[in-house]
Backbone as a ProteinNet text record, in pm:
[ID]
protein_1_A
[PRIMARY]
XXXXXXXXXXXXXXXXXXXXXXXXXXXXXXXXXXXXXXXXXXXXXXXXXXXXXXXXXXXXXXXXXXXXXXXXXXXXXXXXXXXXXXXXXXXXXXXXXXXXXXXXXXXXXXXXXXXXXXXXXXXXXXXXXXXXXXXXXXXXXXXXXXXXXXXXXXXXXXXXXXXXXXXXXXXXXXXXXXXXXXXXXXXXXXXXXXXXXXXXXXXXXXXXXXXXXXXXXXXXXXXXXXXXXXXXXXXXXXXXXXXXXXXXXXXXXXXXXXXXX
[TERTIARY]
839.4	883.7	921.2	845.6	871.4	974.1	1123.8	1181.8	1152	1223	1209.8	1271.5	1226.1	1250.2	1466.5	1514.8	1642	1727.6	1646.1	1727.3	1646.5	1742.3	1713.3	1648.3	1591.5	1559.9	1639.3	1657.2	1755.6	1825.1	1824.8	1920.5	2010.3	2016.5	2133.8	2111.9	2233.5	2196.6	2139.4	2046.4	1996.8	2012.8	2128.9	2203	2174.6	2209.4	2201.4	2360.2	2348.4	2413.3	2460.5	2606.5	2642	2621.7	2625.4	2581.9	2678.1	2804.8	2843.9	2768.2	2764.8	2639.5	2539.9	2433.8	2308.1	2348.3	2432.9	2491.9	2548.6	2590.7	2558.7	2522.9	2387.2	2244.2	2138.9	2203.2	2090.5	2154.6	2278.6	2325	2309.4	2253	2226.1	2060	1988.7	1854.7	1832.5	1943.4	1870.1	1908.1	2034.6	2032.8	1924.5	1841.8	1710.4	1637.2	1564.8	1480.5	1574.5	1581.5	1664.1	1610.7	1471.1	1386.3	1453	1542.5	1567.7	1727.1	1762.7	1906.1	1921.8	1754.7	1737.1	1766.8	1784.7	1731.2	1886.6	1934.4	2028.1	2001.5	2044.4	2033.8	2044.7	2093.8	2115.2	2019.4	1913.1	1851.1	1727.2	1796.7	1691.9	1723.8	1852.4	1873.7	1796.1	1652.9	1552.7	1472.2	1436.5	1363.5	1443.1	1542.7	1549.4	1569.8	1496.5	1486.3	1286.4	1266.9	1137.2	1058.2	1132.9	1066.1	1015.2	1086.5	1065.3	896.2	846.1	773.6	685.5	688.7	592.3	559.6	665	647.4	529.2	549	495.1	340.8	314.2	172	119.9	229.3	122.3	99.6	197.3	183.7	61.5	17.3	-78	-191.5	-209.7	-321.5	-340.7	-284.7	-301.3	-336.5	-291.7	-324.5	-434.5	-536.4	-606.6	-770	-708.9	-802.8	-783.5	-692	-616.5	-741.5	-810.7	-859.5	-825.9	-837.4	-771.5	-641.7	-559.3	-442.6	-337.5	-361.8	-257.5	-214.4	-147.5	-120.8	0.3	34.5	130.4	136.1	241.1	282.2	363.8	302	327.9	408.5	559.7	642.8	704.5	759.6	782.2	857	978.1	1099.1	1180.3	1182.3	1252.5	1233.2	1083.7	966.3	931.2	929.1	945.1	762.6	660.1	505.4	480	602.9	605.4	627.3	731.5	775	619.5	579.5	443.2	346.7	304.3	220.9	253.3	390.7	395.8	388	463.6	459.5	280.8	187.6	49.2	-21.2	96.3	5.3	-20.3	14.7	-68.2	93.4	41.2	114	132.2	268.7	298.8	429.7	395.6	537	573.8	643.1	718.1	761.9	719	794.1	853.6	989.3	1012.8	1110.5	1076	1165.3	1320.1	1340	1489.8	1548.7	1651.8	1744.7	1839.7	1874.3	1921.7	1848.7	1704.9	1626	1601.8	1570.1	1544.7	1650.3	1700	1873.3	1886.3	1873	1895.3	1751.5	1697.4	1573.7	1556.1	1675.8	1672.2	1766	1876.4	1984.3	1910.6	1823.7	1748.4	1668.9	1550.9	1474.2	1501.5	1545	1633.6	1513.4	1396.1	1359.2	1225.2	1208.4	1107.7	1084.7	1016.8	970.5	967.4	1118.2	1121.8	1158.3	1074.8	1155.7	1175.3	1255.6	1260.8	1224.1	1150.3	1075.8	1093.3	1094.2	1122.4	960.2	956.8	820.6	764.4	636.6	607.3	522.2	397.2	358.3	407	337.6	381.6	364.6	470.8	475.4	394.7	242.2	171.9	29.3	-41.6	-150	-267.2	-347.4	-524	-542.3	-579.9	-626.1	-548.8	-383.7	-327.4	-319.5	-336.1	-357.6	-497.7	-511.2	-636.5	-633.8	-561.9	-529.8	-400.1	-387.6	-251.1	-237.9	-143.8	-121.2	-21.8	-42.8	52.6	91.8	207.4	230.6	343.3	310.2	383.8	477.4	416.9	463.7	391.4	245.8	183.8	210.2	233.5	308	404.4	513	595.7	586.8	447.8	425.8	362.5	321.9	210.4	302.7	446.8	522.6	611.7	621.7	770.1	725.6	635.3	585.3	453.7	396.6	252.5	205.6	97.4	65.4	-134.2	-178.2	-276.5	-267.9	-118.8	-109.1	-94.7	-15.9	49.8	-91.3	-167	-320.3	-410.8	-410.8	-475.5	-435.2	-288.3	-196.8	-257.5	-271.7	-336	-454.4	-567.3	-714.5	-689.2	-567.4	-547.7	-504.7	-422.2	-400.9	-419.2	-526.5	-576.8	-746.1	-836.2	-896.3	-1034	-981.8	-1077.3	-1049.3	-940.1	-933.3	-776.5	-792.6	-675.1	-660.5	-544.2	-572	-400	-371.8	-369	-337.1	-182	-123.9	-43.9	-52.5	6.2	36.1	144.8	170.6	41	-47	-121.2	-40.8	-75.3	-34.5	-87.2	-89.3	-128.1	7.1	-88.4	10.8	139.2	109.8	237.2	324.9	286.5	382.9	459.5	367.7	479.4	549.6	543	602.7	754.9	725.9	824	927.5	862.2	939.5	1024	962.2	1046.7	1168.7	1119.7	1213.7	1367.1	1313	1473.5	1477.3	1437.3	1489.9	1423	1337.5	1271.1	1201.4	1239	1173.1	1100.9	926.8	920.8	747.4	719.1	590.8	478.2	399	273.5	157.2	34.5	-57.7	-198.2	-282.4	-402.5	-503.7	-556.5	-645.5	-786.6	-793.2	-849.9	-845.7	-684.2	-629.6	-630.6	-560.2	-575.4	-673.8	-839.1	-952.1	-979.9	-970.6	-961.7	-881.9	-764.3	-702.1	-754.9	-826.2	-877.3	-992.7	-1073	-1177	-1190.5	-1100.7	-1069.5	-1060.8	-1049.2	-1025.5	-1093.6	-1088.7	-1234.8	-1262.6	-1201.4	-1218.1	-1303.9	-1339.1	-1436.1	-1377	-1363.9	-1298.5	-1466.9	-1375.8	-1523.7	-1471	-1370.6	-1297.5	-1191.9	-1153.3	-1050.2	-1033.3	-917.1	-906.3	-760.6	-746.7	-634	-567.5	-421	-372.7	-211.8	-151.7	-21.3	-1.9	-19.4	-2	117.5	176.9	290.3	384.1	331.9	482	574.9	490.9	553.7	678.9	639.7	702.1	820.5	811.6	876.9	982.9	921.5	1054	1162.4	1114.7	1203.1	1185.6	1059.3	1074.8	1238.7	1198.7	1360.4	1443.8	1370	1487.2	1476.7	1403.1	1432.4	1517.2	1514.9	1605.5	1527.2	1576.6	1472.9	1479.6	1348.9	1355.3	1292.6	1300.8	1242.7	1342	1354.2	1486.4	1376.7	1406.6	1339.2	1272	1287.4	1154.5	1127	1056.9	986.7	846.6	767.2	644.4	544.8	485	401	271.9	261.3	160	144	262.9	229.8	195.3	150.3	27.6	-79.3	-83.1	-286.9	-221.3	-189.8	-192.8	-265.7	-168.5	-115.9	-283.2	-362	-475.4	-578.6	-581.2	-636.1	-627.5	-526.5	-514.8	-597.5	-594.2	-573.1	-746.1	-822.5	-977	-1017.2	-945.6	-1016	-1004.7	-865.6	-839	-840.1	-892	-925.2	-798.3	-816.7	-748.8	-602.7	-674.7	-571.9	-457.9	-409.8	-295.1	-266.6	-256	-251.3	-123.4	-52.4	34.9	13.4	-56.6	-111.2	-237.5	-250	-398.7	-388	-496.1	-524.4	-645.4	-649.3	-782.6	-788.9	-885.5	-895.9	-1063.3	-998.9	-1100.4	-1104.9	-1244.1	-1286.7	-1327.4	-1342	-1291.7	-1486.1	-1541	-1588.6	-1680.5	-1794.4	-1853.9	-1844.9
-21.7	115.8	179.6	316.5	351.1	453.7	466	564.7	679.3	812	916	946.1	1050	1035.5	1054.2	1059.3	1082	1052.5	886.2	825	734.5	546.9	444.5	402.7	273.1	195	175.4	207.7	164.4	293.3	380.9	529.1	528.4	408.5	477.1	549.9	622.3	751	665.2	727	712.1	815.4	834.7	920.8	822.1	915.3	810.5	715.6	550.2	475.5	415.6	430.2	369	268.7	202.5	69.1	-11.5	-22.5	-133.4	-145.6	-69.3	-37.1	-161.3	-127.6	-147.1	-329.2	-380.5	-511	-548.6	-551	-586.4	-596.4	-512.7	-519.7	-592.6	-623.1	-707.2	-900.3	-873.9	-1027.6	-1075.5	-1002.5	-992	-1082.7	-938.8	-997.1	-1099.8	-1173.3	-1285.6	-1414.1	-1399.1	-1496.7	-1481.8	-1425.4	-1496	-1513.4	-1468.8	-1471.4	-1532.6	-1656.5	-1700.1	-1625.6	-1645.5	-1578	-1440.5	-1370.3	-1217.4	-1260.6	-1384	-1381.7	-1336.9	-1335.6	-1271.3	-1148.4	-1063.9	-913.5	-874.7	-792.6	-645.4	-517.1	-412.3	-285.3	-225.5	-266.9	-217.9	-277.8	-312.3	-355.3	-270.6	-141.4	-41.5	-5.2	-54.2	31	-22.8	-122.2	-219.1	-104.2	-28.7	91.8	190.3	181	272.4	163.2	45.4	-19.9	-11.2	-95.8	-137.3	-249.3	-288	-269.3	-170.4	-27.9	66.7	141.7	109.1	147.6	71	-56.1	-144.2	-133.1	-92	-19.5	59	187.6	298.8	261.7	208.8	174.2	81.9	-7	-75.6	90.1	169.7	271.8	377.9	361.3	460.6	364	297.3	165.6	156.7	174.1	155.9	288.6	427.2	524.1	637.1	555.8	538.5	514.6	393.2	391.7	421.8	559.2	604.7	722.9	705.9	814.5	914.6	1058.3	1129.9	1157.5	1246.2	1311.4	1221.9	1188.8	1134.8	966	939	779.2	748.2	618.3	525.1	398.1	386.9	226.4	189.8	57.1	-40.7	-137	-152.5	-235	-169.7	-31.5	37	2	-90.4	-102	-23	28.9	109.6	252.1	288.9	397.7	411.1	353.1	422	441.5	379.5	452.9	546.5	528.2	657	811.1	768.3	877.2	887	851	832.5	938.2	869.1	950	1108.9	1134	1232.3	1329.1	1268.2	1349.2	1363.3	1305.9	1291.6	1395.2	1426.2	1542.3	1485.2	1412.5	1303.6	1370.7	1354.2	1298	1188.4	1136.8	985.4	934.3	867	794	662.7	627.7	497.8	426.8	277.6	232.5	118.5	43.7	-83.3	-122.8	-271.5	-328.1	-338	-336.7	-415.7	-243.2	-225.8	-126.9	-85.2	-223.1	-198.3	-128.4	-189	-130.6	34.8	84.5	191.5	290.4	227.8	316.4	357.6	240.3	240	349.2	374.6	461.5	572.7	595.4	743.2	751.9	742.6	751	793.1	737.5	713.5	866.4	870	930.4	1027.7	1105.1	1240.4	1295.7	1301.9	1401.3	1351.8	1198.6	1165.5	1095.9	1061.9	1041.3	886	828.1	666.2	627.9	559.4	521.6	360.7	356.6	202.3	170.9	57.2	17.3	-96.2	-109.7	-254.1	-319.7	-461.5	-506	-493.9	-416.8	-379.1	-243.1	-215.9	-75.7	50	97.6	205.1	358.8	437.4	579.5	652.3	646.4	706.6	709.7	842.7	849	797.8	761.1	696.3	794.1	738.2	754.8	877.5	864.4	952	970	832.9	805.6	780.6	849.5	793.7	678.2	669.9	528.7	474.1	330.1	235.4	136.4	121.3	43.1	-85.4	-201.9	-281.7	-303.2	-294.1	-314.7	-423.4	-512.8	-651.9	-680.6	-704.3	-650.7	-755.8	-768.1	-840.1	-984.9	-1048.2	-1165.7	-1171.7	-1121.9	-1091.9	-1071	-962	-959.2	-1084.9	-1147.5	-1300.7	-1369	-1413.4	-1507.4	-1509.5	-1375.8	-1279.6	-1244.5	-1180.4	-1156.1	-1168.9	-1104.1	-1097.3	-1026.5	-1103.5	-1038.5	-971.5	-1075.8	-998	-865.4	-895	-758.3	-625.8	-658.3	-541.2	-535.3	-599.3	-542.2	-460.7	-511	-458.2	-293.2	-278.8	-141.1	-79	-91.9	-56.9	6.4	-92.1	-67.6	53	53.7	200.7	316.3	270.8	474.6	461.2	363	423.7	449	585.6	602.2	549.9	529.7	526.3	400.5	371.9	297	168.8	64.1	3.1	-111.1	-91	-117.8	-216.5	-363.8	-434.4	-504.1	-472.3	-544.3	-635.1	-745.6	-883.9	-959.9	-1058	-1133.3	-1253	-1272.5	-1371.7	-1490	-1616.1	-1759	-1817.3	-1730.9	-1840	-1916.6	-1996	-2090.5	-2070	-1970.4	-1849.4	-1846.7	-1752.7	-1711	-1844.7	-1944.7	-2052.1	-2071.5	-2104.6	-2152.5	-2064.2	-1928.2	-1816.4	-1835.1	-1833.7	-1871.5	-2000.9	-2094.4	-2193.8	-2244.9	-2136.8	-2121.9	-2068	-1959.5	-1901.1	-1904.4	-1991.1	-2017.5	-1966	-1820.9	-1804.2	-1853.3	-1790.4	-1846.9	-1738.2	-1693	-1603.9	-1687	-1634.6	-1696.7	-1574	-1669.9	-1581.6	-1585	-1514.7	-1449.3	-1488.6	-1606.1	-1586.2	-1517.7	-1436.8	-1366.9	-1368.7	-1540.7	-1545.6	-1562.6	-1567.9	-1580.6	-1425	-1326.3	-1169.6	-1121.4	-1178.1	-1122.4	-1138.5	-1292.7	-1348.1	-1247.6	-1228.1	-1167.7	-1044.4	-951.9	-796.1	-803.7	-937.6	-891.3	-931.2	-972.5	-998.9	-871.6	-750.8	-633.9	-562.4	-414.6	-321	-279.2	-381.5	-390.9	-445.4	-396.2	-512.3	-467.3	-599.2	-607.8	-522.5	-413.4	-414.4	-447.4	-471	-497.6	-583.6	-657.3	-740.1	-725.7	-685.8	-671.5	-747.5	-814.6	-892.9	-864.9	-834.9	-767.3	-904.6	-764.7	-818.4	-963.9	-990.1	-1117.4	-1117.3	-1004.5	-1060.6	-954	-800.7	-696.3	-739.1	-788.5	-767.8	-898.8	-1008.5	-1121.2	-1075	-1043.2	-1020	-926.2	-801.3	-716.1	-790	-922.3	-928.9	-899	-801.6	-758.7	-707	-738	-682.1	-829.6	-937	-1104.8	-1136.8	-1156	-1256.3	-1164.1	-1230.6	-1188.6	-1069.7	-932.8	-896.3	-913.5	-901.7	-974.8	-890.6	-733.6	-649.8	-528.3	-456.8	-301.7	-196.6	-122.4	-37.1	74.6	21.7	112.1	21.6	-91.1	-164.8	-128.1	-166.9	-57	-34.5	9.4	32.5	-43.4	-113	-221.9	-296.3	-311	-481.9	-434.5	-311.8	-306.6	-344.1	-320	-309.5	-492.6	-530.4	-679.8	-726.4	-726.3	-763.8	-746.3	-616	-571.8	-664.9	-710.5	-823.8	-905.3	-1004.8	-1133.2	-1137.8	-1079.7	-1064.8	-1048.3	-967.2	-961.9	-1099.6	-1152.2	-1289.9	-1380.3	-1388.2	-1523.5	-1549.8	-1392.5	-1416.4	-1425.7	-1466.8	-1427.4	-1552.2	-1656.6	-1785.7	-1739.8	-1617.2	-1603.3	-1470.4	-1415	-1264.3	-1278.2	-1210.5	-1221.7	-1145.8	-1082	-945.3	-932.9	-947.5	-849.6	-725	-690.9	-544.2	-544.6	-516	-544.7	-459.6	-377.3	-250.7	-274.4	-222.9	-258.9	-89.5	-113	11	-2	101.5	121	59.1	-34.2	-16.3	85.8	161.3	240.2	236.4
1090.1	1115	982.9	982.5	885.1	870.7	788.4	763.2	671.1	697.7	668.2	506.8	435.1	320	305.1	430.9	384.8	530	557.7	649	572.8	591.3	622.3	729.5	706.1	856.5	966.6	1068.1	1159.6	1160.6	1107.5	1146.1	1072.3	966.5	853.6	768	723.8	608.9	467.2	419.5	303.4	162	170.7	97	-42.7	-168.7	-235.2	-250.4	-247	-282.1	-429.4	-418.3	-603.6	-540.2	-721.9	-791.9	-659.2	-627.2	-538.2	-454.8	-370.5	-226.2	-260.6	-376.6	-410.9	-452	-484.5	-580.9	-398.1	-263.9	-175.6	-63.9	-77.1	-30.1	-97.6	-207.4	-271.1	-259.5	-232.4	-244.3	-74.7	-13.7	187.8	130.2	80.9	58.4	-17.6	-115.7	-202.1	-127.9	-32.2	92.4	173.9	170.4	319.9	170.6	96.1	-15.5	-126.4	-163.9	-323.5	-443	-466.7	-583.9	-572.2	-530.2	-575.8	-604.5	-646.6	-681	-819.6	-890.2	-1061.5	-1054.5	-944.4	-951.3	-930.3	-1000.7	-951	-963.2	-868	-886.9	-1049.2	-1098	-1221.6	-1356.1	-1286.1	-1366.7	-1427	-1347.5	-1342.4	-1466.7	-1557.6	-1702	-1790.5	-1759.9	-1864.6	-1892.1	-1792.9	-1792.3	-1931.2	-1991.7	-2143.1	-2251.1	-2215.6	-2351.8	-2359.4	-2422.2	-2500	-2369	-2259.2	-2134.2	-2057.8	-2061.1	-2027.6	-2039.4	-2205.1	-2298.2	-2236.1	-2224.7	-2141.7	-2026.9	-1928.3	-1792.6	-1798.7	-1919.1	-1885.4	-1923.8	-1951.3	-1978.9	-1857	-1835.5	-1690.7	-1594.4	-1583.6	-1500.2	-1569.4	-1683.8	-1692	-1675.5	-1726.4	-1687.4	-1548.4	-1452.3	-1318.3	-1266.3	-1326.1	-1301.4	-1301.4	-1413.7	-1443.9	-1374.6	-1255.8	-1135.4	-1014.8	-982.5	-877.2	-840.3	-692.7	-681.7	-555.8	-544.8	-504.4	-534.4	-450.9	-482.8	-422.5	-252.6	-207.2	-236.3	-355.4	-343.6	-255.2	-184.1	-182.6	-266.1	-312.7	-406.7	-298.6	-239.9	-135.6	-182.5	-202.7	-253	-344.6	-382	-479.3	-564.8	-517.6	-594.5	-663.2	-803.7	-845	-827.4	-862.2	-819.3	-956.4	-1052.6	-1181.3	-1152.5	-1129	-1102.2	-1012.3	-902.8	-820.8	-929.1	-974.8	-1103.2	-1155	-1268.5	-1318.5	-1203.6	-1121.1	-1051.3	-1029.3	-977	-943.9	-1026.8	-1190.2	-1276.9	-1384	-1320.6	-1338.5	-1264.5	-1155.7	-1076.4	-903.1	-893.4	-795.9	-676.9	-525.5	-417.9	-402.9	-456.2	-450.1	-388.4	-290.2	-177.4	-211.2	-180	-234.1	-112.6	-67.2	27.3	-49.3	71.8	-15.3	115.1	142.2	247.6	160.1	21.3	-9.2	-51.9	4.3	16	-97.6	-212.4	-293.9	-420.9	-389.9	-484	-480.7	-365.7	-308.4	-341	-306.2	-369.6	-532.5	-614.5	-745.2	-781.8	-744	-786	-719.9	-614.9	-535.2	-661.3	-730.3	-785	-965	-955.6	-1109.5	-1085	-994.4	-1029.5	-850.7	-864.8	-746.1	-677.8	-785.1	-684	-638.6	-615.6	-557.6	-423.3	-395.4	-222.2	-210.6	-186.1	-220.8	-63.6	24.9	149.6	186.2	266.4	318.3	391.5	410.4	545.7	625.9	767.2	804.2	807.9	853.6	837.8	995.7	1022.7	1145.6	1087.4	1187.9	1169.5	1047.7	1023.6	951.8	980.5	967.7	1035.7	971.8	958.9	872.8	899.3	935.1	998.3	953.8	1064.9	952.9	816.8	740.8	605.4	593.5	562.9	510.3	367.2	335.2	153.8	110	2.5	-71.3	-151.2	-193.9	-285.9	-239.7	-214.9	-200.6	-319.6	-353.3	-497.8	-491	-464.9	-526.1	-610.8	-690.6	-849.3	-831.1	-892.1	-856.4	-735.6	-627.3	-522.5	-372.6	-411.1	-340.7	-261.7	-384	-407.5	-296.6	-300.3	-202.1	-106.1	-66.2	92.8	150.4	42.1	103.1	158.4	60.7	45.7	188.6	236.4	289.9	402.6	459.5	593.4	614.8	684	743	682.4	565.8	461.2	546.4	644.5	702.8	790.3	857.6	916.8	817	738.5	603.2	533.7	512.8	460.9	578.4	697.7	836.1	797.6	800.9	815.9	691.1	545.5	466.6	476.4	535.5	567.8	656.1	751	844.9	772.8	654	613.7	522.5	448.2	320.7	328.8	254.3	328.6	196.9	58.6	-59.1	-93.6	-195.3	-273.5	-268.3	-324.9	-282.5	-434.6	-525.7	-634	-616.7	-707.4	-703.3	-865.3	-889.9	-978.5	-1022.7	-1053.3	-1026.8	-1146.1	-1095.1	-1258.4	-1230.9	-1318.8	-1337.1	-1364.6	-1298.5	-1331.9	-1412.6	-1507.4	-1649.2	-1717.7	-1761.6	-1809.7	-1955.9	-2022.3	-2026	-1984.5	-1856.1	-1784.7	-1700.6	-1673.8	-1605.9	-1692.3	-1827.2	-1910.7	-1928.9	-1935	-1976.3	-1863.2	-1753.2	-1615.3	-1637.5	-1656.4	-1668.1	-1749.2	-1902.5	-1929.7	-1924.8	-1854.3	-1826	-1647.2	-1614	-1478.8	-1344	-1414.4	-1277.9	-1161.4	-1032	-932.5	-874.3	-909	-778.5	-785.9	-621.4	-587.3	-678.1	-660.5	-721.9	-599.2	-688.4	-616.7	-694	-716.4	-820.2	-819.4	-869.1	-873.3	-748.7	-750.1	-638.6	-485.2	-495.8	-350.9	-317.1	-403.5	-366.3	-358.4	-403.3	-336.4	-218.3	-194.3	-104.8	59.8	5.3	76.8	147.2	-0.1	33.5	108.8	71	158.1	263	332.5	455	530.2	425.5	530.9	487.4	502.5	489.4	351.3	285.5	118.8	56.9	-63.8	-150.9	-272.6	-378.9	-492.4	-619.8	-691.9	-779.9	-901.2	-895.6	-1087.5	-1081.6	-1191.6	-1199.9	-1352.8	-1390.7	-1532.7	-1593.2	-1751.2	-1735.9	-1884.3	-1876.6	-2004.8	-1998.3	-2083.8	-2134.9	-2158.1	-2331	-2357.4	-2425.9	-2503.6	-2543	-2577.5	-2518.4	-2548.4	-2412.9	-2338.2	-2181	-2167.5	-2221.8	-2230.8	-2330.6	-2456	-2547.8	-2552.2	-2397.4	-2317.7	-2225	-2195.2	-2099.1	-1976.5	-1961.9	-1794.2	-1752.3	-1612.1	-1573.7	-1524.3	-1565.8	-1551	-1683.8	-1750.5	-1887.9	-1999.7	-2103.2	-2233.3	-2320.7	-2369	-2393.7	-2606.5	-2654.1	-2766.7	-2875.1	-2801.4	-2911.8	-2883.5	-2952.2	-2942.2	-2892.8	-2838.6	-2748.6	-2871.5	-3025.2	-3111.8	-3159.1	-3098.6	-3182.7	-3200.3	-3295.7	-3338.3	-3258.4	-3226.2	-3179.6	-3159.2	-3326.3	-3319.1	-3235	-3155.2	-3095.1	-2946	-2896.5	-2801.6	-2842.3	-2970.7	-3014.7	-3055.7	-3090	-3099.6	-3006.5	-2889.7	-2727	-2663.7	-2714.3	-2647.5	-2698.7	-2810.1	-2903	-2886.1	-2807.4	-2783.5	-2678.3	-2545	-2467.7	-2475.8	-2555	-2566.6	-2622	-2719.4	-2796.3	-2680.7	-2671.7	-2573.3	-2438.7	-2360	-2220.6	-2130.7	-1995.3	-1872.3	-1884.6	-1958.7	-2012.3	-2038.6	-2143.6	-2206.7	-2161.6	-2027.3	-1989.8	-1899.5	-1876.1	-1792.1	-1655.1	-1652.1	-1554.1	-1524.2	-1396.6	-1367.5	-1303.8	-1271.5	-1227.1	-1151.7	-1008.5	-905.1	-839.5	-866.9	-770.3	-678.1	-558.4	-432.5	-371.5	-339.8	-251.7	-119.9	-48	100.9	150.6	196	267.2	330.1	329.2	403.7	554.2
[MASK]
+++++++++++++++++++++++++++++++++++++++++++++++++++++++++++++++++++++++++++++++++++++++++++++++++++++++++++++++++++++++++++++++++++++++++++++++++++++++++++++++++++++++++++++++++++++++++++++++++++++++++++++++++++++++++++++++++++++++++++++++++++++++++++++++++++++

């Protein structure tokens, strides 16, 4: 069920919530889910360091293969690509089952279209969207609910395109993970085709980046290890490794699928 841009699920107000609110709703959700005991609402402040900078490029990189006007980002979390899109020009909605997140990004970014959703149907007509976007997000629906039904519901209101961004399990990233403790499930490249074309999808691209600004930010769990002006170079590095050394040392893919005739 899907809520309205200014109610919660269940009929509560979705006003925006301070930081306490958001710090326990998120300690509710990391009891059924452990892997979100890394995450707090306030982690939305990675977004004005030199993670931020890294953000904004997975969000233009993804934006990139968005076609038509109307998008949804399916798992939104903070909205910061919701932001992106809208300010690209684009109609862009935001769903997200965790409440604390939703909050911290109605609070961040005011004037965009962020809602919460329970897991079940969605309030949203056949092919109301032209494009649906997972941006690290997928993972989670595999892990967390009915990831064939939540793709079924997709194939129903999206009417073009369905694009697909994920942390790659390279051996990197286990490594980075392991180092500082993380726990979240993943998604391999070939299990999420796998997945799409199970439904009225077909994969036409798979593309694989971020070898080392993204690691070196910290994301929004690890340590971050560059100051939010660090130069610029180390995209075009990052884009270089990442061409020499292949899908091995990438932290990210990017899979965009089209609708089926």
């Amino acid at each position: 069920m899907l809520s309205s841009p200014n109610q919660a699920a269940g009929g509560l107000p979705a006003s925006r919530s301070p930081t306490p609110h958001s710090a326990i709703l998120l300690a509710v959700e990391a009891a059924s889910h452990p892997h979100y005991t890394h995450y707090t609402s306030d982690q939305i402040r990675r977004l004005d360091g030199f993670y931020g900078r890294v953000d904004a490029r997975f969000n233009e990189r993804i934006a990139t293969h968005v076609v038509g006007r109307r998008v949804l980002d399916f798992g939104s979390g903070f909205g910061s690509l919701v932001d992106h899109l809208k300010r690209s020009g684009f109609e862009a909605t935001g769903i997200d089952l965790h409440e604390s997140q939703v909050f911290a990004g109605r609070e961040r970014f005011q004037d965009l279209d962020l809602r919460i959703v329970t897991p079940g149907p969605l309030e949203f007509s056949d092919d109301e969207f032209d494009t649906v976007i997972f941006k690290d997000s997928l993972h989670h629906v595999a892990a967390e609910i009915d990831v064939d039904a939540a793709l079924n519901e997709v194939s129903r209101i999206c009417s073009q395109r369905l694009i697909i961004f994920e942390p790659n399990p390279s051996i990197p990233l286990k490594i980075g993970r392991t180092l500082i403790g993380h726990v979240d499930p993943t998604l391999p490249p070939d299990a999420a085709r796998a997945l799409v074309e199970r439904t009225a999808f077909q994969v036409k691209s798979v593309q694989y980046l971020a070898s080392l600004a993204f690691p070196l930010s910290g994301g929004y769990v690890g340590k971050p290890l560059l100051p939010q002006q660090a130069p610029e170079g180390i995209f075009r590095l990052d884009e270089r490794i990442v061409r020499l050394l292949g899908p091995g040392v990438a932290w990210r893919y990017l899979m965009v699928a089209d609708k089926r005739p």
